[in-house]
C-alpha positions as CSV (number, residue, x, y, z in Angstrom):
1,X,-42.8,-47.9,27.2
2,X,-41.3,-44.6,27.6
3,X,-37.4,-44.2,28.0
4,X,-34.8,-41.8,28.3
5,X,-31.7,-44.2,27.5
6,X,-30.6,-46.7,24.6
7,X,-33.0,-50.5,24.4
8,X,-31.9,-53.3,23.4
9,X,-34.2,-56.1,22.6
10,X,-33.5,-59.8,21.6
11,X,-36.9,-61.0,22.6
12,X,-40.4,-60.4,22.2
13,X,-42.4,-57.2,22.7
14,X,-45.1,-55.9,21.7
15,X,-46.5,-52.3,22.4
16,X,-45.3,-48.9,21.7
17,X,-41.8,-48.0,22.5
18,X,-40.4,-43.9,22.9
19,X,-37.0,-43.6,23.2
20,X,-35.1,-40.6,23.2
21,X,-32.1,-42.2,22.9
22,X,-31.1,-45.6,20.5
23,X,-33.5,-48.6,19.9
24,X,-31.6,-51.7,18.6
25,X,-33.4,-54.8,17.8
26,X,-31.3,-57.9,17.7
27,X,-31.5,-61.0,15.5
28,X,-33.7,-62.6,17.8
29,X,-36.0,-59.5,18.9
30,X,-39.2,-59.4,17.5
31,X,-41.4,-56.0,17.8
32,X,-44.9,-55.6,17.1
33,X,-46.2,-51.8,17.9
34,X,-44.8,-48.3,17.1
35,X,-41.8,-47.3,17.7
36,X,-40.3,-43.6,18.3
37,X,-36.7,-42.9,18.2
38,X,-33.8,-40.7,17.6
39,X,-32.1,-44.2,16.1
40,X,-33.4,-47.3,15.6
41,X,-31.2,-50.6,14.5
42,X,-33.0,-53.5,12.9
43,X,-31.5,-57.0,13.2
44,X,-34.6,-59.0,13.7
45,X,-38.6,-58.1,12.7
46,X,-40.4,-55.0,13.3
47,X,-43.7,-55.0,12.5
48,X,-45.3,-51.6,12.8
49,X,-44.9,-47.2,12.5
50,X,-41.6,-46.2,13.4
51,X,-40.5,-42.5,13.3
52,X,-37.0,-41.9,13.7
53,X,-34.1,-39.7,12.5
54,X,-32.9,-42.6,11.1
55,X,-33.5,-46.4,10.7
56,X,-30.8,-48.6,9.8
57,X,-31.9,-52.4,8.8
58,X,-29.4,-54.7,8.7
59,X,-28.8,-57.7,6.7
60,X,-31.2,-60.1,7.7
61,X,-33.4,-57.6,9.4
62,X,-36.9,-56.9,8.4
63,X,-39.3,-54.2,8.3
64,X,-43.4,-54.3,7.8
65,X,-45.0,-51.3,8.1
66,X,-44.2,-47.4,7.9
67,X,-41.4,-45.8,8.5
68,X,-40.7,-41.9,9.0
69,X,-37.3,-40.9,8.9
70,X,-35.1,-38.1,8.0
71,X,-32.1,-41.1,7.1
72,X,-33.2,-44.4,6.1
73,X,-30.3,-47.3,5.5
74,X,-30.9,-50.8,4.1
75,X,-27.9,-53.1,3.6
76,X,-27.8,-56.1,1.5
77,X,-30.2,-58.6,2.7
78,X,-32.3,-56.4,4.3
79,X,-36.4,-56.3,4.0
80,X,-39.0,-53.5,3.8
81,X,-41.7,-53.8,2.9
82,X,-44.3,-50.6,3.6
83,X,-44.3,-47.1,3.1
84,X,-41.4,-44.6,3.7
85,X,-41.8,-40.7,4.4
86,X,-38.7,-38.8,4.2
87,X,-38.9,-36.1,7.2
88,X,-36.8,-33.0,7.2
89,X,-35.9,-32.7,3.8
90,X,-35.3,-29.5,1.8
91,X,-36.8,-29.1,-1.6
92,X,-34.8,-29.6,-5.2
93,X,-34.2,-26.3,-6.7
94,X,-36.0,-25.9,-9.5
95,X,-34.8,-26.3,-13.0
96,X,-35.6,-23.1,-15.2
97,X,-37.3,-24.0,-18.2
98,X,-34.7,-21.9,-20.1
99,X,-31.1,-22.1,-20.5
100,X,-30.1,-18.5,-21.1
101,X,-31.9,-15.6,-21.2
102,X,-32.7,-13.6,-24.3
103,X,-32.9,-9.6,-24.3
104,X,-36.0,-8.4,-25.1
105,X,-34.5,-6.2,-28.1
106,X,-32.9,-9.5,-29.6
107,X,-36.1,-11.0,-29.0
108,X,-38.5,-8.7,-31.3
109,X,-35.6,-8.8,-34.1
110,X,-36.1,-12.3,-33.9
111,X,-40.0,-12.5,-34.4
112,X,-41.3,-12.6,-37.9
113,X,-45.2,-12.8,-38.5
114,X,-46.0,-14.1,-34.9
115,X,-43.2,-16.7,-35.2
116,X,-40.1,-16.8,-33.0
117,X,-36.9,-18.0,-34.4
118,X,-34.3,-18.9,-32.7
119,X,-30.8,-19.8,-34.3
């Protein structure tokens, strides 16, 4: 199923869903397939891929599968259980091994028979 506007679903479905737009699964909806989204909105069971900007799962919603998502929000009482990517996500800086640098004249005042020391 291929759509250009928001889906609700409080039954059963199973297939592969594209939205462009908001998915919501109610308390009663049950979907087994993939699903692609800019939002998806778990109440009930999904059971499958899902790639989305990001997945809220409510309490008492549930998750089994993947999930690809650039925001992903679990509330109290809700289940996943699967794997999670995090899309779109820059890199930590990182950390320089050193604090402060050390000039390199201070540095050869400071070595004594191949040892450094540092005070």
């Amino acid at each position: 199923m291929t759509l250009a506007c928001n889906l609700y679903v409080d039954g059963e479905f199973e297939g592969t869903i594209n939205s462009s737009k908001e998915v919501n699964i109610g308390k009663s909806g049950h979907i087994k397939g993939d699903i692609s989204t800019t939002r998806l909105v778990v109440q009930g069971y999904v059971e499958g891929s899902i790639s989305a900007a990001r997945v809220e799962i409510k309490a008492h919603g549930r998750v089994s599968g993947s999930i690809e998502s650039g925001e992903l929000v679990i509330e109290a009482k809700g289940i996943f259980e699967g794997n999670s990517i995090v899309k779109d996500v820059t890199a930590a800086p990182k950390k320089s091994s050193h604090s402060e640098s050390i000039p390199a004249d201070t540095l050869k005042s400071l070595i004594n028979d191949d040892e450094v020391k540092v005070s």
